[in-house]
N, C-alpha and C positions, 0 to 999 in steps of 0.2 A: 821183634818186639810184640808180646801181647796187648791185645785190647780187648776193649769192652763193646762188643756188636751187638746193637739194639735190633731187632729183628721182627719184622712184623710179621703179623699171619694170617688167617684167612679169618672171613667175619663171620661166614657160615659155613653149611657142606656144599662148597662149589670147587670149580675146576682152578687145581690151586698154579696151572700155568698162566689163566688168565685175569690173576691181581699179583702175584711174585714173580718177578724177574730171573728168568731161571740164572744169570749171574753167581745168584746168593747161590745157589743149590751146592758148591764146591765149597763157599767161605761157610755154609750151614754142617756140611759133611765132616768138616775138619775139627772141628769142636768138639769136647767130649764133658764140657761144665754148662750148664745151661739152671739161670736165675728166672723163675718160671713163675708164674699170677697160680695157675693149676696146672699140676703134674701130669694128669691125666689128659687133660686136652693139648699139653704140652707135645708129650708120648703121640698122640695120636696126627696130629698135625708132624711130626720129625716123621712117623711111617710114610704119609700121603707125601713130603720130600720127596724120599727115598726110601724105597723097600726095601732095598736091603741092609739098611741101617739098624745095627746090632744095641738096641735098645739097652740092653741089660750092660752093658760096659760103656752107660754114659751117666752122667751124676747130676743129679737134680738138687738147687734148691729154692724153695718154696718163701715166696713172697708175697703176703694178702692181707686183710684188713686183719687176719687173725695172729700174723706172726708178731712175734716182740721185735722192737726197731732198735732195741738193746744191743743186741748180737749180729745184726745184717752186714756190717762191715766186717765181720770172719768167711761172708759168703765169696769177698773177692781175693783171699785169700792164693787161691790155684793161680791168678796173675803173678802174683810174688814167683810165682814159683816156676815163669815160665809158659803158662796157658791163657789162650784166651778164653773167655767167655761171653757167651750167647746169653741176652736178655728178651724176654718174652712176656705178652701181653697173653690173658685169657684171649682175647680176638684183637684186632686190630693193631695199632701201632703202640709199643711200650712207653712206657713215660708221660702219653697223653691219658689224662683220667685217668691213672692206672698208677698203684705205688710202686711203679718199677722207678717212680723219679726220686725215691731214696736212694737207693742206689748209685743212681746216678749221681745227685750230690756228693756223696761219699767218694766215687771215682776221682770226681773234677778235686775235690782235697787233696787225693792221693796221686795226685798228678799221673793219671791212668788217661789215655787217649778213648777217648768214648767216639764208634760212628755207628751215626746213623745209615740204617738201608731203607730202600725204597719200597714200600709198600702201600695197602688199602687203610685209611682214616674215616671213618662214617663221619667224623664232624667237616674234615675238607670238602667231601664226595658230596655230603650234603647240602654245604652250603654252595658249592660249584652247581647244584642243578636247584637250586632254590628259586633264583631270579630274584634274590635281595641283593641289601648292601652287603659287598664280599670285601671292601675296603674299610668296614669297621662295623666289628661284631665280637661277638662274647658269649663263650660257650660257660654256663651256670650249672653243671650237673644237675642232681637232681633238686625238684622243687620240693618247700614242705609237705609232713603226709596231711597233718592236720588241716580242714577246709580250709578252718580263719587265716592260718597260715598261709594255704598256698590260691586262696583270693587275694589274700594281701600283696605276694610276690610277683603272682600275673600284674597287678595292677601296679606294679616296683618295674618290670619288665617294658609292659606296657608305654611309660611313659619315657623311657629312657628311651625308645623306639622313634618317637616323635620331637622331644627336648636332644637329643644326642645324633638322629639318623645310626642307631646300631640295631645291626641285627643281634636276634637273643634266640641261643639253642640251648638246648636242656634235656633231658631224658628223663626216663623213668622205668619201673622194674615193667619188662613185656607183661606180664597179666593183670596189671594195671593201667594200662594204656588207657582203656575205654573210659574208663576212671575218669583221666586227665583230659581226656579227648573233650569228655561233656563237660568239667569245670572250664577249661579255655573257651567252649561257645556261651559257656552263661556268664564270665565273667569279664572278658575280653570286649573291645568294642566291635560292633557287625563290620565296620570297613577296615580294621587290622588285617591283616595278611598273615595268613599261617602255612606253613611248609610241612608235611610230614612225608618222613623218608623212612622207609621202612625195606628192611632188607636188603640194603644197599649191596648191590654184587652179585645177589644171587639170583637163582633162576624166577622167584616170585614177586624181584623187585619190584616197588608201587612206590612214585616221588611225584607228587602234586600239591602246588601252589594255590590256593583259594582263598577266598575274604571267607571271615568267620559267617558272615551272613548268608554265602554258600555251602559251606561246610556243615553248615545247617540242617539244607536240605537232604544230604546225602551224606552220613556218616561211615568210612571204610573200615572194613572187616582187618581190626590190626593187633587184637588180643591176644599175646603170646606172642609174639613176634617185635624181633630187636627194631628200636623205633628210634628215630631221632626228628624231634621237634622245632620248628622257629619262626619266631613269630616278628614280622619288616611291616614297612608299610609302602 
């Protein structure tokens, strides 16, 4: 019986034995449809697999903020027909943040067996070394770009932190980070708790925990670099 294999991947260039369980490496080999964020980082993470994986006799199709969500149900198609297929995140795990969860809706319609495998999450990984609440939290993608906006949101986040006990993670694009960095110490309260996790995995990772009136004093070098945020008390 085909399925549908959600299949994580790596979050940067690190050693892809130690976030993927080399298990998958055989259920990864056997596939030859893979529903991908980008093709290219797709390609590139299937070589680091396995090398000798013959690239050019496997089929890609492409799922991102740009594709039409018209057509995405002909992507599952090659199941009908006998195959399964490999779903894949630009990094991380599919489905989370990531429009592979159309897809997946469409599967669970088609009464298509969808499993999950076991890989690296920047939002678990991070709120696991955070030292907040991990028993109720809520991950908000990105914040407004607009100031008003995303003073108004900190201060939406903010309060739900305090009135709820949840933790509130968020991201933002890496070369804007510093950006976000300075609006959270000016808008935020100095004893809120901020977490920033950056690089989760790799060889540069940095995850610490500080009150914003810390954070203060010592703001970390995070510009360009994939970042996840959260802010407990």
């Amino acid at each position: 019986m085909p399925f549908l294999y959600m299949i994580p991947v790596t979050l940067g260039e690190c050693d892809i034995d130690t976030v993927i369980p080399s298990a998958q490496h055989d259920i990864i080999m056997s596939l030859s449809y893979f529903i991908v964020e980008n093709i290219r980082t797709a390609r590139r993470f299937l070589k680091k697999t396995d090398r000798s994986i013959d690239i050019n006799q496997l089929h890609f199709f492409e799922l991102n903020q740009h594709t039409d969500k018209k057509g995405i149900g002909s992507f599952l198609k090659p199941i009908s027909e006998g195959n399964s297929i490999g779903l894949m995140s630009e990094a991380g795990c599919p489905g989370v943040a990531d429009p592979g969860s159309d897809i997946v809706r469409i599967a669970h319609k088609q009464k298509i067996r969808v499993i999950p495998m076991v890989g690296p999450s920047s939002i678990i990984l991070a709120m696991m070394a955070s030292g907040m609440n991990g028993q109720n939290f809520a991950f908000n993608g990105y914040l407004p770009a607009k100031k008003d906006g995303k003073s108004t949101k900190i201060n939406q986040l903010e309060n739900r932190i305090y009135s709820e006990d949840q933790s509130q993670l968020f991201i933002e694009a890496p070369y804007r980070n510093i950006q976000l960095l300075n609006d959270l110490l000016t808008y935020a309260g100095n004893q809120t708790r901020l977490c920033i996790a950056c690089d989760i995995t790799l060889p540069t990772e940095f995850i610490r925990t500080k009150t914003i009136e810390e954070w203060k004093k010592s703001i970390p070098d995070i510009q360009k670099r994939p970042t996840l945020f959260i802010l407990g008390k």
